[in-house]
C-alpha positions in Angstrom: -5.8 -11.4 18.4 -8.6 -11.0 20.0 -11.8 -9.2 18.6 -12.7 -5.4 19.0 -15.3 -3.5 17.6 -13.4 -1.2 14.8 -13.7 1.6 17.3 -11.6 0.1 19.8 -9.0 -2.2 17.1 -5.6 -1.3 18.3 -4.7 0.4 14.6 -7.2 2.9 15.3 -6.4 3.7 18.6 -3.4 3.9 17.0 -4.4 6.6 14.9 -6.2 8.5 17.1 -2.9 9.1 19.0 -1.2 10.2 16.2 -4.6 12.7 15.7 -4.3 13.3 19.8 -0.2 14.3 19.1 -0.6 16.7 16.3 -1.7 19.6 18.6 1.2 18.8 21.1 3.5 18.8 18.7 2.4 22.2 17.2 2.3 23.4 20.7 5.9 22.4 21.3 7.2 24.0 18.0 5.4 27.0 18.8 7.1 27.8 21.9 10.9 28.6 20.6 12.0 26.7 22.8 15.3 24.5 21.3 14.7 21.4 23.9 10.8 21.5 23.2 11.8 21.1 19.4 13.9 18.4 19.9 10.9 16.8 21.7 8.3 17.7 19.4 10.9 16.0 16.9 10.8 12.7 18.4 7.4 13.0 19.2 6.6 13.7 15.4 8.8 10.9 14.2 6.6 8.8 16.0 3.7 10.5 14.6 5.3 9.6 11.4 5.9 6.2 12.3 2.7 5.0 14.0 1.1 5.7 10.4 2.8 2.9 8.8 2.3 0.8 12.2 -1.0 1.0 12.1 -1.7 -0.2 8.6 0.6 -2.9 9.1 -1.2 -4.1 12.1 -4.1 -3.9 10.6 -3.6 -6.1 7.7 -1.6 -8.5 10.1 -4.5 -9.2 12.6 -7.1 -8.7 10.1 -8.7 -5.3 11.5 -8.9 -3.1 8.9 -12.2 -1.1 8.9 -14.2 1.6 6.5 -13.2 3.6 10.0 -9.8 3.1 9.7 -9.3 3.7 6.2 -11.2 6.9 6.8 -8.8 8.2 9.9 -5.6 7.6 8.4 -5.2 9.8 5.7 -6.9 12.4 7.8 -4.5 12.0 10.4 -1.6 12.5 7.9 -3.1 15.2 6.6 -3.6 16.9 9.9 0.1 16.3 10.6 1.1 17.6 7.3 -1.2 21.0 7.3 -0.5 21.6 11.0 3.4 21.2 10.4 2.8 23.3 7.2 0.9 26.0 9.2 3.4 26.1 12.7 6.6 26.2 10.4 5.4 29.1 8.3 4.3 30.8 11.5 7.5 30.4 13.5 9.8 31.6 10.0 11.0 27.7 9.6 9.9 28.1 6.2 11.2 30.5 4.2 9.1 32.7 1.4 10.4 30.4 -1.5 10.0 27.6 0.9 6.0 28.8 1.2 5.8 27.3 -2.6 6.4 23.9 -2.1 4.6 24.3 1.5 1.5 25.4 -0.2 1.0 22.9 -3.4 1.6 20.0 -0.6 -1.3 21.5 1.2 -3.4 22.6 -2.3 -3.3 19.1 -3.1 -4.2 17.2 0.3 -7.2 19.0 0.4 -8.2 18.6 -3.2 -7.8 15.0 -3.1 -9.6 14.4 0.1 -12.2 16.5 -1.9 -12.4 14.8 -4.7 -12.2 11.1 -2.8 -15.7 12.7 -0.8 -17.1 13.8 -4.3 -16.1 10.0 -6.1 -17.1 8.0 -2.6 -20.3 9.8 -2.5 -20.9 8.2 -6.6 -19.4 4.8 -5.1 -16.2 5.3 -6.7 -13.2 4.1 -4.4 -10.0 6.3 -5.3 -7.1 3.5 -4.4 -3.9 4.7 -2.6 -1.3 4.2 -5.2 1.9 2.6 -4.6 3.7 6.2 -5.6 1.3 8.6 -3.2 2.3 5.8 -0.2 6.4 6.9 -1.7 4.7 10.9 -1.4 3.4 10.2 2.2 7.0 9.1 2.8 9.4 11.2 1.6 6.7 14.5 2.9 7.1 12.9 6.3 10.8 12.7 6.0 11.2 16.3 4.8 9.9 17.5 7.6 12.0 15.9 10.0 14.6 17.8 7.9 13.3 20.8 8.4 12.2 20.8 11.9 15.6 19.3 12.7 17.2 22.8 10.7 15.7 24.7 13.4 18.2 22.6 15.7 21.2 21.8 13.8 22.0 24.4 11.6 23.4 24.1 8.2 20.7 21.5 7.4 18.9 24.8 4.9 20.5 23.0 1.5 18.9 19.4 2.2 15.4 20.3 3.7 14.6 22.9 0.8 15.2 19.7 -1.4 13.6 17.6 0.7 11.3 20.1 1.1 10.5 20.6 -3.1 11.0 16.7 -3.8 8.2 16.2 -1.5 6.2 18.7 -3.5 7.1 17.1 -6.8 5.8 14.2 -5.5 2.6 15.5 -4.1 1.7 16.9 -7.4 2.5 14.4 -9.6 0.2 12.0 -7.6 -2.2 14.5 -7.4 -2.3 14.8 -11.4 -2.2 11.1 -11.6 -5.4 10.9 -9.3 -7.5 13.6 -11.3 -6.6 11.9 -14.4 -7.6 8.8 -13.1 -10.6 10.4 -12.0 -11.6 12.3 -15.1 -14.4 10.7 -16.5 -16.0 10.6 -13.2 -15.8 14.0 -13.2 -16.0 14.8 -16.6 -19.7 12.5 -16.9 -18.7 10.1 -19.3 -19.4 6.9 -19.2 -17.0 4.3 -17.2 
């Protein structure tokens, strides 16, 4: 492969189209429309998909870069809070639904908070093999619950998709603050 300035590596560009679809696909669930659901589907599956792509190509051809590994979670965590945001708008999320909605997006932010707080002490927060499992199964239940607003009957498996996906978010989320305790806490690693 030939070499690129970590700007320009194919993983990151990459990522930045999975950054560039998130307002499209917001857009296209926004508008009620059934086809332009179906599209913003696909285009978020995609989305989804691109985000394992790009890691694996990165490894492969050896570009991984402090850019990169900056990006990506951002760009799932774009994803995730726009999705959260657009379905709770347009009633795809229910009021009991909001629960699970809200502890995924309560913990994406507190982790990309405290990963700021440790990287500023020079303390590197490592993606566990679990919180990869999270990204995963979060992606997955909301292909489930955009598809609901498509094919109906679907309510049953994307509120369990739906609160697996937040059981899994806050677990990992526990797992990272314990982890990160005495970095926090001031003692002495």
């Amino acid at each position: 492969m030939t070499s690129r300035t970590p700007l320009t590596s194919v993983p990151n560009l990459i990522t930045y189209g999975r950054i560039l679809l998130v307002p499209v696909i917001v857009y296209l669930l926004m508008t009620g429309d059934i086809t332009l659901r179906l599209i913003a589907l696909v285009l978020y599956v995609l989305a989804a998909l691109s985000d394992w792509l790009d890691g694996y190509l990165a490894r492969r051809w050896n570009q991984g870069s402090p850019l990169g590994q900056m990006l990506d979670p951002i760009a799932d965590k774009l994803l995730v809070g726009a999705l959260i945001v657009t379905l709770a708008w347009d009633g795809s999320l229910s009021a009991l639904d909001l629960l699970p909605a809200i502890a995924i997006l309560m913990r994406e932010i507190l982790i990309s908070g405290l990963r700021e707080f440790l990287g500023n002490r020079s303390v590197v927060v490592a993606v566990t093999r679990l919180a990869k499992w999270k990204t995963t199964v979060q992606l997955l239940a909301f292909v489930v619950v955009i598809l609901e607003g498509i094919v109906p009957g679907l309510l049953y498996m994307s509120d369990a998709a739906l609160w697996l996906a937040a059981v899994l978010t806050v677990w990992t989320g526990f797992q990272y603050f314990a982890g990160a305790w005495p970095h926090l806490a001031g003692e002495p690693t």
